[in-house]
N, CA, C and O atoms as a Tripos MOL2 file, in Angstrom:
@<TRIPOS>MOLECULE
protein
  252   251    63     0     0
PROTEIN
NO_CHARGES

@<TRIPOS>ATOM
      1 N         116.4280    8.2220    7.3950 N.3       1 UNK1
      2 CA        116.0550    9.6070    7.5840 C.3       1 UNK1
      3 C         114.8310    9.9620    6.7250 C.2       1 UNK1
      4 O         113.8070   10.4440    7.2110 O.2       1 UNK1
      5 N         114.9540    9.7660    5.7630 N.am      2 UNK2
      6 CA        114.1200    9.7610    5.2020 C.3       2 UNK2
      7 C         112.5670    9.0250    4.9810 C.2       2 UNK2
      8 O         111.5920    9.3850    4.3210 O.2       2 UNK2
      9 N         112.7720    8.0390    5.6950 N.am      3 UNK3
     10 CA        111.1210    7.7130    6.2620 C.3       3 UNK3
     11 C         110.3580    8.1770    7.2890 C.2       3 UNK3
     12 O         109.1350    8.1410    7.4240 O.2       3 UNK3
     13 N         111.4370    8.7380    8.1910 N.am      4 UNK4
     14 CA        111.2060    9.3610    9.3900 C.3       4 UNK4
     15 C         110.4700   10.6260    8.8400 C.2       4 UNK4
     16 O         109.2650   10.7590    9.0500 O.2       4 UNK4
     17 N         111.2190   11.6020    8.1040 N.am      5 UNK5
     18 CA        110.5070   12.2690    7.1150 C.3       5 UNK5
     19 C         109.2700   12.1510    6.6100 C.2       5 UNK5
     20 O         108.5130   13.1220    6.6180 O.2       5 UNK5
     21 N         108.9930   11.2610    6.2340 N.am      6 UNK6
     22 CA        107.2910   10.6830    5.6530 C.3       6 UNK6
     23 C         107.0250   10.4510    6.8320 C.2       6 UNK6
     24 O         106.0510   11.1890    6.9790 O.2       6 UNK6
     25 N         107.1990    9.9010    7.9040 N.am      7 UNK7
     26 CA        105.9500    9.9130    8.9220 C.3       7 UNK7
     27 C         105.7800   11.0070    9.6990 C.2       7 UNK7
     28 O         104.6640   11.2840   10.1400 O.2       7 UNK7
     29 N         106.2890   11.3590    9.8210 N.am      8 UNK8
     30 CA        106.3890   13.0430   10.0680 C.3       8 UNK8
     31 C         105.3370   13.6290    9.4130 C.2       8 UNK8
     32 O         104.3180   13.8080   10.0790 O.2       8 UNK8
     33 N         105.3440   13.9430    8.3530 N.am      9 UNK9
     34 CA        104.8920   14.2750    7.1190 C.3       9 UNK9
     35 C         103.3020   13.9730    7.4030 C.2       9 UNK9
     36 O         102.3730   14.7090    7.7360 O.2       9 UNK9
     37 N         103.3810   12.8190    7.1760 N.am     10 UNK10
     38 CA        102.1750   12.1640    7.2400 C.3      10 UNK10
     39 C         101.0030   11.7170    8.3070 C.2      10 UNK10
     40 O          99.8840   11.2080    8.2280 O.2      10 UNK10
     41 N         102.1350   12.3260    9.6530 N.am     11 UNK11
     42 CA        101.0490   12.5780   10.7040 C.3      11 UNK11
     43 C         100.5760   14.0870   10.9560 C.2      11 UNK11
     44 O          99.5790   14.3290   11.6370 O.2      11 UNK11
     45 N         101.3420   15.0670   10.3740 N.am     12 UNK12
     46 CA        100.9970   16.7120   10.4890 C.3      12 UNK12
     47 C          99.6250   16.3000    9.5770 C.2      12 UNK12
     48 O          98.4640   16.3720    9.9800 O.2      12 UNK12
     49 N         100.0940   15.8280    8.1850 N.am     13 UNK13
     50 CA         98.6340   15.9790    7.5010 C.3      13 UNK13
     51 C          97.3110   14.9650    7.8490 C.2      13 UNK13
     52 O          96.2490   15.1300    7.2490 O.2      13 UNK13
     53 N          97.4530   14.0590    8.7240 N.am     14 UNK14
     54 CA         96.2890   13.5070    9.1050 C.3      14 UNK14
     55 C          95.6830   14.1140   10.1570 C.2      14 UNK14
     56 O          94.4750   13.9310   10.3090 O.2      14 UNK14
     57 N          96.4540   14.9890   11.1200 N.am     15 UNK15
     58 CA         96.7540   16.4270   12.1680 C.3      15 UNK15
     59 C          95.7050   17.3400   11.8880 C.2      15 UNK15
     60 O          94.7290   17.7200   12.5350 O.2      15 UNK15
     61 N          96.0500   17.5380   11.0170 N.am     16 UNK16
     62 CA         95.5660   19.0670   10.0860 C.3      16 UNK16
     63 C          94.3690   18.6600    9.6430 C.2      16 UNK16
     64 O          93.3490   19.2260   10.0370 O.2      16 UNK16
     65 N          94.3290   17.6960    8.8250 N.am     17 UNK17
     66 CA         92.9790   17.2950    8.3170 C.3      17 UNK17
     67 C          91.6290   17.0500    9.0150 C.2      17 UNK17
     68 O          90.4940   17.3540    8.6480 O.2      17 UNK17
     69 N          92.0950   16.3640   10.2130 N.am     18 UNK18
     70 CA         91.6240   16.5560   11.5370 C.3      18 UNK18
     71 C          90.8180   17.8610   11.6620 C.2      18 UNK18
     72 O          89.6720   18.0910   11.2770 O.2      18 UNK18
     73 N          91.2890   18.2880   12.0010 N.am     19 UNK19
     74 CA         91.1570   19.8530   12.9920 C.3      19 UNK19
     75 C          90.7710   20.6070   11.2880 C.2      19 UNK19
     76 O          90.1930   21.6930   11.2960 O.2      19 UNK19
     77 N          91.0140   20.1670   10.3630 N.am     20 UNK20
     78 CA         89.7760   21.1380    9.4100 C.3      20 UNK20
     79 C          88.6450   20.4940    9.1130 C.2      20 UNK20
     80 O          87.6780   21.1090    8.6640 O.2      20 UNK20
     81 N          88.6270   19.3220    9.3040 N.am     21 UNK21
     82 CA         87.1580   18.5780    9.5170 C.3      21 UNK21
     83 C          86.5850   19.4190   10.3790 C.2      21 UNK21
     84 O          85.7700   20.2880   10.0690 O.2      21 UNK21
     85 N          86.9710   19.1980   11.4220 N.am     22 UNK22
     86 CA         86.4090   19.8540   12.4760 C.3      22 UNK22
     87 C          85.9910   22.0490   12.3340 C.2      22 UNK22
     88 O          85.1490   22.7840   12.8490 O.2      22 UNK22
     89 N          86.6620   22.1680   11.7700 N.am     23 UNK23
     90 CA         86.4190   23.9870   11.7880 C.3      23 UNK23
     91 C          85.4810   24.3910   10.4850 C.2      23 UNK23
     92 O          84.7620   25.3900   10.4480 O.2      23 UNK23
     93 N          85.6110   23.5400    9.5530 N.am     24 UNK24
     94 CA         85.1490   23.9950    7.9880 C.3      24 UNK24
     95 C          83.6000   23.9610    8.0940 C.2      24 UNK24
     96 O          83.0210   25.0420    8.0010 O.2      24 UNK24
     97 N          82.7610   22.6630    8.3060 N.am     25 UNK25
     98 CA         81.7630   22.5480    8.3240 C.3      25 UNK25
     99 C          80.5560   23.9600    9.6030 C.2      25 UNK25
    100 O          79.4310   24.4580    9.5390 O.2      25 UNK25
    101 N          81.5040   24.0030   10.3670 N.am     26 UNK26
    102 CA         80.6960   25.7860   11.2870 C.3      26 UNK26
    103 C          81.1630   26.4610    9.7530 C.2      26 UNK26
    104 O          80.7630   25.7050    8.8680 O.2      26 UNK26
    105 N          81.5200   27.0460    9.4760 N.am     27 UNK27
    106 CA         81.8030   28.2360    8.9960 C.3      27 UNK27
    107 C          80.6760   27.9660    7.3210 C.2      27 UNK27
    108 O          80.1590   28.8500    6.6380 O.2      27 UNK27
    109 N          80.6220   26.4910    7.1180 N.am     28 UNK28
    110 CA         79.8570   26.5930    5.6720 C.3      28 UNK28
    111 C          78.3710   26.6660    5.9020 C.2      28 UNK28
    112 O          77.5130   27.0170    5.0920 O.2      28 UNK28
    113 N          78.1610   26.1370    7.5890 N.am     29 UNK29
    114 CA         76.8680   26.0510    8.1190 C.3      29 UNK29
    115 C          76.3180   27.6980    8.0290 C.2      29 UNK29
    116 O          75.2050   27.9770    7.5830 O.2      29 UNK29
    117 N          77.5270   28.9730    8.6490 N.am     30 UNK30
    118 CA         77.4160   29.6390    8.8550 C.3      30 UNK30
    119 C          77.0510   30.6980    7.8950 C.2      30 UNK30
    120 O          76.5610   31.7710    8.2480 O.2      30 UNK30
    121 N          77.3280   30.3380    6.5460 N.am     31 UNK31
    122 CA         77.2730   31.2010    5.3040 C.3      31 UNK31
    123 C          78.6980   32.3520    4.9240 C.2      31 UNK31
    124 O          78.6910   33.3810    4.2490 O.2      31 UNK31
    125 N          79.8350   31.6750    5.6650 N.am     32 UNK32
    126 CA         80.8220   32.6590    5.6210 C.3      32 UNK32
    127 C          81.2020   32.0360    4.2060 C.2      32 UNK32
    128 O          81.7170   33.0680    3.7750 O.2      32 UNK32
    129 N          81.3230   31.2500    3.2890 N.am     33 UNK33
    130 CA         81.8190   31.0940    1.9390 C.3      33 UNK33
    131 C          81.0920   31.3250    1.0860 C.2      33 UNK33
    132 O          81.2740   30.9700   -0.0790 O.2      33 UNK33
    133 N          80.0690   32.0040    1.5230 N.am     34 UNK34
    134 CA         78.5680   31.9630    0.4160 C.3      34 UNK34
    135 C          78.7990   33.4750    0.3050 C.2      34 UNK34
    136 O          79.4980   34.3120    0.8780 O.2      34 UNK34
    137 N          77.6510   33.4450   -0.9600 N.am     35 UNK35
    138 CA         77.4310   34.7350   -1.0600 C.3      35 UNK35
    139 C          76.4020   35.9010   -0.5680 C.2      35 UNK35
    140 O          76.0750   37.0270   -0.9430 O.2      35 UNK35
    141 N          76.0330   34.8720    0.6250 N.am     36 UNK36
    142 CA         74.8850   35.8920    1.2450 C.3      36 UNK36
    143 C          75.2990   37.2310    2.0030 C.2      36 UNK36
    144 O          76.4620   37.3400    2.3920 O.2      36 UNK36
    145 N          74.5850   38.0220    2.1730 N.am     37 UNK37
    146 CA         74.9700   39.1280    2.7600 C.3      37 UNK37
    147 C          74.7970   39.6380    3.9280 C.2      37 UNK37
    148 O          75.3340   40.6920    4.2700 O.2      37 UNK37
    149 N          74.1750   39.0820    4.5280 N.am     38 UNK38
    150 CA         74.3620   38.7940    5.9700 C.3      38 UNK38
    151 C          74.6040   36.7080    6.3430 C.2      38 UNK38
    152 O          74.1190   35.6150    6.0520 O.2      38 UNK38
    153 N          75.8030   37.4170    7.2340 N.am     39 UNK39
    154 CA         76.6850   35.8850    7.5720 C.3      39 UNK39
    155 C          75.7070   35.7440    9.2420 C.2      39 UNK39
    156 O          75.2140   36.5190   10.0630 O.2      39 UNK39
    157 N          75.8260   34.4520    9.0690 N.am     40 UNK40
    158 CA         75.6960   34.1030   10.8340 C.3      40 UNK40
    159 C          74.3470   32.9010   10.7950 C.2      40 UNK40
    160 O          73.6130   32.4750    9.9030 O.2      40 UNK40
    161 N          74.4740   32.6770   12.0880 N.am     41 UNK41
    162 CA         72.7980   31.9320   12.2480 C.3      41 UNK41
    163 C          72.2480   32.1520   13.0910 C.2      41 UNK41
    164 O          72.6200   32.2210   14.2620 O.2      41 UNK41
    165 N          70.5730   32.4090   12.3360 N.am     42 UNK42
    166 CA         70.0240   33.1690   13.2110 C.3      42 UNK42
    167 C          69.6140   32.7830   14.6370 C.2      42 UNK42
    168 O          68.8080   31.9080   14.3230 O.2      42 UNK42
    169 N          69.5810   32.8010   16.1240 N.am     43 UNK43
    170 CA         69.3970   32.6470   17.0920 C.3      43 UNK43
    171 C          67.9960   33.1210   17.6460 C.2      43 UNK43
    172 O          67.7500   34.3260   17.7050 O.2      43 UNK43
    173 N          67.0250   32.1200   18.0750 N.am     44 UNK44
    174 CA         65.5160   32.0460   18.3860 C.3      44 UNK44
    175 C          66.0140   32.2980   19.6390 C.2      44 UNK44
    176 O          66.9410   31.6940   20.1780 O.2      44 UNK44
    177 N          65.1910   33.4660   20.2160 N.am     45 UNK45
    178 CA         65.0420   33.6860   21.8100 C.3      45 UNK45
    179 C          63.6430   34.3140   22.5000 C.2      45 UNK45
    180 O          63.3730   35.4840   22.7700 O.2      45 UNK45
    181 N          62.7210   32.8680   22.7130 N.am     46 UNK46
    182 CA         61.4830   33.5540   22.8390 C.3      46 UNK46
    183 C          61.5820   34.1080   24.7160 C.2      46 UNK46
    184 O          62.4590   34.0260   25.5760 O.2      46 UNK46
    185 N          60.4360   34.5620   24.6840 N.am     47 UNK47
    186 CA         60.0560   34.9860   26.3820 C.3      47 UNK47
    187 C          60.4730   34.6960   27.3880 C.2      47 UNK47
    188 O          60.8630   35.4320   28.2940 O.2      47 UNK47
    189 N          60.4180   33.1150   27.3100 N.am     48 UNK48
    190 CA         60.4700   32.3650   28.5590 C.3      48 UNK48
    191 C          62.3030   32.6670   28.8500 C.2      48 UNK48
    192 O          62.9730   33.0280   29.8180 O.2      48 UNK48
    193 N          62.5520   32.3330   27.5950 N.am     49 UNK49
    194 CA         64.0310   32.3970   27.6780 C.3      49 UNK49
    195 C          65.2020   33.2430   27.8360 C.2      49 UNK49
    196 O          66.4100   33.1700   28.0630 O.2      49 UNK49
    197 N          63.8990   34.4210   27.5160 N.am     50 UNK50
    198 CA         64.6790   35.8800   27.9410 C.3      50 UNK50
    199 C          64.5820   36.3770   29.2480 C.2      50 UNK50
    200 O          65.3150   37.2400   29.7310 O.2      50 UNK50
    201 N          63.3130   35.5950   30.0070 N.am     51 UNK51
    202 CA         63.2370   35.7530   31.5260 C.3      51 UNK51
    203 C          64.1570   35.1870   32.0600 C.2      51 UNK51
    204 O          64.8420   35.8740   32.8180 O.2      51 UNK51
    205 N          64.3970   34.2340   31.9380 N.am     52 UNK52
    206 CA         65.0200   33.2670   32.3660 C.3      52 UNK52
    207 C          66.7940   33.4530   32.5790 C.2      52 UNK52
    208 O          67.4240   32.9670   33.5180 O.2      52 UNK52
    209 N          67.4060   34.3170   31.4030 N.am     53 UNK53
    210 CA         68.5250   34.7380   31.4380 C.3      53 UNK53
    211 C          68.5590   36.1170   31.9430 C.2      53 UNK53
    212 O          69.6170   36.7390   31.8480 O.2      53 UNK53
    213 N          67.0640   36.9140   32.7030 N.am     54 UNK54
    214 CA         67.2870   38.1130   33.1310 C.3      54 UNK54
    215 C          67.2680   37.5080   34.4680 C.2      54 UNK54
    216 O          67.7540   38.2420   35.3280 O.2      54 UNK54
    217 N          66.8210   36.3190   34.8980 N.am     55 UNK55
    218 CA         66.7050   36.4890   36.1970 C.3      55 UNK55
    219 C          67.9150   35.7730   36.8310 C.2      55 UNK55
    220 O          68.0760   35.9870   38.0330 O.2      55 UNK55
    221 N          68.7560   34.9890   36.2370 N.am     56 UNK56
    222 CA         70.1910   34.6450   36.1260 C.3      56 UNK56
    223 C          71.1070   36.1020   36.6780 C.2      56 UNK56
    224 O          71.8910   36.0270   37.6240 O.2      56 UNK56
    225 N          70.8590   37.3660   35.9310 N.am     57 UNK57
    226 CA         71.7470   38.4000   35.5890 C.3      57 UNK57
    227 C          71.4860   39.0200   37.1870 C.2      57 UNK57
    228 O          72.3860   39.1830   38.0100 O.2      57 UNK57
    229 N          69.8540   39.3570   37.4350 N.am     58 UNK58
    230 CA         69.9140   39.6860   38.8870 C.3      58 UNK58
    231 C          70.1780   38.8410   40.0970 C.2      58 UNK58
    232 O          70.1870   39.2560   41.2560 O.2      58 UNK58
    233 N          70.4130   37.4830   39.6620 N.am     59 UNK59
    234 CA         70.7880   36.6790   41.1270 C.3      59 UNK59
    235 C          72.4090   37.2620   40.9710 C.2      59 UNK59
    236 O          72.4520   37.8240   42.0650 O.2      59 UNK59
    237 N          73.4840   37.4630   40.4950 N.am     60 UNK60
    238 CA         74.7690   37.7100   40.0660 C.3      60 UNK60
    239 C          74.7150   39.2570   40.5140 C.2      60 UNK60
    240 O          75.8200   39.6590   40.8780 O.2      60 UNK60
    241 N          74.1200   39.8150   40.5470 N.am     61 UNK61
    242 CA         73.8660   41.5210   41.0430 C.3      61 UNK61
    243 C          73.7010   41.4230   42.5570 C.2      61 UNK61
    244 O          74.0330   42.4430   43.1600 O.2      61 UNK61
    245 N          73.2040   40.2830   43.3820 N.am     62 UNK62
    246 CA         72.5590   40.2850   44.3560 C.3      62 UNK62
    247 C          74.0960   39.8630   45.1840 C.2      62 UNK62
    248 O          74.4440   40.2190   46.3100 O.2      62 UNK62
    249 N          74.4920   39.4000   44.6600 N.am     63 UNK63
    250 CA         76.0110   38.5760   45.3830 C.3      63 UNK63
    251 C          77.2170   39.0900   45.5570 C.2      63 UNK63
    252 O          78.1140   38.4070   46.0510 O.2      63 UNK63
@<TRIPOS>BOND
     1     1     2 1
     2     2     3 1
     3     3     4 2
     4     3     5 am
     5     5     6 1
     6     6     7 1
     7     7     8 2
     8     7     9 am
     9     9    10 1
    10    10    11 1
    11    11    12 2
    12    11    13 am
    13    13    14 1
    14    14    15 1
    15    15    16 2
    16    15    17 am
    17    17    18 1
    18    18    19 1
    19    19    20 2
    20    19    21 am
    21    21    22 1
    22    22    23 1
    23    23    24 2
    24    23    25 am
    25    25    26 1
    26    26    27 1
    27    27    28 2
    28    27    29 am
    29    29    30 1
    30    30    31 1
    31    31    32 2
    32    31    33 am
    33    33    34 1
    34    34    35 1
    35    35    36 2
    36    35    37 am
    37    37    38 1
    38    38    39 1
    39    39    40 2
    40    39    41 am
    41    41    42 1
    42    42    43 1
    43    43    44 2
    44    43    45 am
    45    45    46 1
    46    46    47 1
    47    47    48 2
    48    47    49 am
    49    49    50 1
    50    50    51 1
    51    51    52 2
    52    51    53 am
    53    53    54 1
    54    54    55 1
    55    55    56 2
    56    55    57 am
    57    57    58 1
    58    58    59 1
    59    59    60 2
    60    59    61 am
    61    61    62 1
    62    62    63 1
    63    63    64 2
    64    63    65 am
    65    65    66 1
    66    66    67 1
    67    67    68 2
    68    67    69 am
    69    69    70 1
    70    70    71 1
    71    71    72 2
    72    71    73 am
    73    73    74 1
    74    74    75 1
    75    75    76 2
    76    75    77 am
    77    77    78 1
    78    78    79 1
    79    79    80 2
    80    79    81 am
    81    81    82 1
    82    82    83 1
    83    83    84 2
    84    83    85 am
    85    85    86 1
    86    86    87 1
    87    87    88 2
    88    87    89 am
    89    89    90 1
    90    90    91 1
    91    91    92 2
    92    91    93 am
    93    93    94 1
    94    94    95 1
    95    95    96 2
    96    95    97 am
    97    97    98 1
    98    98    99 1
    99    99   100 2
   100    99   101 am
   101   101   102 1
   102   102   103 1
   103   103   104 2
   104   103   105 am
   105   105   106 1
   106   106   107 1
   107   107   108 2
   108   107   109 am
   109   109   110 1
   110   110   111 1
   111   111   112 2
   112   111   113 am
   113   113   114 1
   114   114   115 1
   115   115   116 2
   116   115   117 am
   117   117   118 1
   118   118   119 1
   119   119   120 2
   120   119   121 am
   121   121   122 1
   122   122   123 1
   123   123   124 2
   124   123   125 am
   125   125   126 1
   126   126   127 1
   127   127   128 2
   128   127   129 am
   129   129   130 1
   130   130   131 1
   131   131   132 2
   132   131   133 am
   133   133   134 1
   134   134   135 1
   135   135   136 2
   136   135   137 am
   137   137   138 1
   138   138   139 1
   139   139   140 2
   140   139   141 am
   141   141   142 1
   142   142   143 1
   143   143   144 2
   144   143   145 am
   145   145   146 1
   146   146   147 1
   147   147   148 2
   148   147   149 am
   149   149   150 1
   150   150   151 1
   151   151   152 2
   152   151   153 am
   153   153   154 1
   154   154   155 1
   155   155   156 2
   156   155   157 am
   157   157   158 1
   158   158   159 1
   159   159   160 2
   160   159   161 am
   161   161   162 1
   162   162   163 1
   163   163   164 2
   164   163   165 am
   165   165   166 1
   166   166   167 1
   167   167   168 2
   168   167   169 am
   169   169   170 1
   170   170   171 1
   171   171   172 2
   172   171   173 am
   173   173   174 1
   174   174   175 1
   175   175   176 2
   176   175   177 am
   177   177   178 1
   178   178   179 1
   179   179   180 2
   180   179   181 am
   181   181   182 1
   182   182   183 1
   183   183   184 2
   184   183   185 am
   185   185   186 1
   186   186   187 1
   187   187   188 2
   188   187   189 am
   189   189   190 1
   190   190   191 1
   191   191   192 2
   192   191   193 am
   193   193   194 1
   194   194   195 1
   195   195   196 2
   196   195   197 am
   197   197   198 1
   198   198   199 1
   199   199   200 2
   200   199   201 am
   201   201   202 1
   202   202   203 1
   203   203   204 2
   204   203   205 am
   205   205   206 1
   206   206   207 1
   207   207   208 2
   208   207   209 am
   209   209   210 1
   210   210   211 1
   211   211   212 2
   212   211   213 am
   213   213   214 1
   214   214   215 1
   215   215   216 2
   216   215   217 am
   217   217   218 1
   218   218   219 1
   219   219   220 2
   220   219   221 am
   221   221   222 1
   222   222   223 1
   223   223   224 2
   224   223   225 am
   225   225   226 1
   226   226   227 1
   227   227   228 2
   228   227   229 am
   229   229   230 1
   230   230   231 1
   231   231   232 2
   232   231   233 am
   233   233   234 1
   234   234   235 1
   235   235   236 2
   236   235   237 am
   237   237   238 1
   238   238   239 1
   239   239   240 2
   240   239   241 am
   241   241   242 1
   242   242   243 1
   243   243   244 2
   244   243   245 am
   245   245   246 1
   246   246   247 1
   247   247   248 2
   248   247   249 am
   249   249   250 1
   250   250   251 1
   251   251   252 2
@<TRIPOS>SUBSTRUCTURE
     1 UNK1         2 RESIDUE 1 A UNK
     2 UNK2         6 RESIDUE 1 A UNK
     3 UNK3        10 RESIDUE 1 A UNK
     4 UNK4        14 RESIDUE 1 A UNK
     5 UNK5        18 RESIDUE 1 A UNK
     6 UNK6        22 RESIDUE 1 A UNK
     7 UNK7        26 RESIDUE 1 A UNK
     8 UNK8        30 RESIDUE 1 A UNK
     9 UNK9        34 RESIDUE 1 A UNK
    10 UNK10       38 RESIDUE 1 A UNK
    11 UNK11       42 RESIDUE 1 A UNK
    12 UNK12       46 RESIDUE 1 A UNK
    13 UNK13       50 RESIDUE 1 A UNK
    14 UNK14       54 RESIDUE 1 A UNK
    15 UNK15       58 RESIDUE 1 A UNK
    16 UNK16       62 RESIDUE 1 A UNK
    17 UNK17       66 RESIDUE 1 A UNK
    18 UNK18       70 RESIDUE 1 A UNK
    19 UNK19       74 RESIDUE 1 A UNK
    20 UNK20       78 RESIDUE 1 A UNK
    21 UNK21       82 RESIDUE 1 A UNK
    22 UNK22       86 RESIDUE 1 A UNK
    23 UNK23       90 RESIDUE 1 A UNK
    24 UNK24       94 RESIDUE 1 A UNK
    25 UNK25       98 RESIDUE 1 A UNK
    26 UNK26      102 RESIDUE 1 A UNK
    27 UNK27      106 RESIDUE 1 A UNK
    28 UNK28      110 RESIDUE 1 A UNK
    29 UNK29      114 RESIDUE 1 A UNK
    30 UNK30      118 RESIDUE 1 A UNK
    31 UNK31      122 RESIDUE 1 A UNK
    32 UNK32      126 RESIDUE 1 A UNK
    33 UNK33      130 RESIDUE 1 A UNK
    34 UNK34      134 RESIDUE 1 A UNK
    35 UNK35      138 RESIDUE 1 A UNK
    36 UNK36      142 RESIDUE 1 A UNK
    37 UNK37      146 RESIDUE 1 A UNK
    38 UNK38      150 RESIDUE 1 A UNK
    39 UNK39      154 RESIDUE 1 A UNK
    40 UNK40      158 RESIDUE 1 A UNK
    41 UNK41      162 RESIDUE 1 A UNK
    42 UNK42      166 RESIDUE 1 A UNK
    43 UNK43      170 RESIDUE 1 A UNK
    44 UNK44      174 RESIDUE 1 A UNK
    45 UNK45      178 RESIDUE 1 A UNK
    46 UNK46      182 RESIDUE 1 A UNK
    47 UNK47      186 RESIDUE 1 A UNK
    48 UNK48      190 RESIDUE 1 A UNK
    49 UNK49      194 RESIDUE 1 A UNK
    50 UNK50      198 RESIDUE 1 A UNK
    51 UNK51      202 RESIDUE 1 A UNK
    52 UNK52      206 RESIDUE 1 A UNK
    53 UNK53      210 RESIDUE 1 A UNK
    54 UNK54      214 RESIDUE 1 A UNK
    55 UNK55      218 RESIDUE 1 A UNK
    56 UNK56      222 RESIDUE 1 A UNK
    57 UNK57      226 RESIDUE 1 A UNK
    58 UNK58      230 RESIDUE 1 A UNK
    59 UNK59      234 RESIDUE 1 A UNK
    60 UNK60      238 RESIDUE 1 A UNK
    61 UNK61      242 RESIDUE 1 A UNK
    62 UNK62      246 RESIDUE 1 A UNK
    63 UNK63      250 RESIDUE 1 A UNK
């Protein structure tokens, strides 16, 4: 019973460790543990690219 216990054990935390590998590194990229005062990253959206997602918005209007 008691080994069953440890592997148990020991697959939640290789589980977990997992999946905070995975979530921690966005959020430190992001500046949410820091002390800056504005959190986030900033997002470049020149011309082309703003046409480009307006003319997306009116084909979806047209339908």
């Amino acid at each position: 019973m008691n080994r069953i216990l440890g592997i148990i054990i020991l697959i939640v935390t290789l589980y977990l460790g997992f999946l905070l590998g995975y979530s921690i590194p966005p959020f430190i990229h992001a500046g949410v543990f820091s002390d800056r005062e504005e959190k986030g990253v900033e997002i470049l959206v020149d011309e082309e690219m703003e046409k480009y997602y307006e003319k997306l918005y009116e084909d979806d209007e047209d339908e």
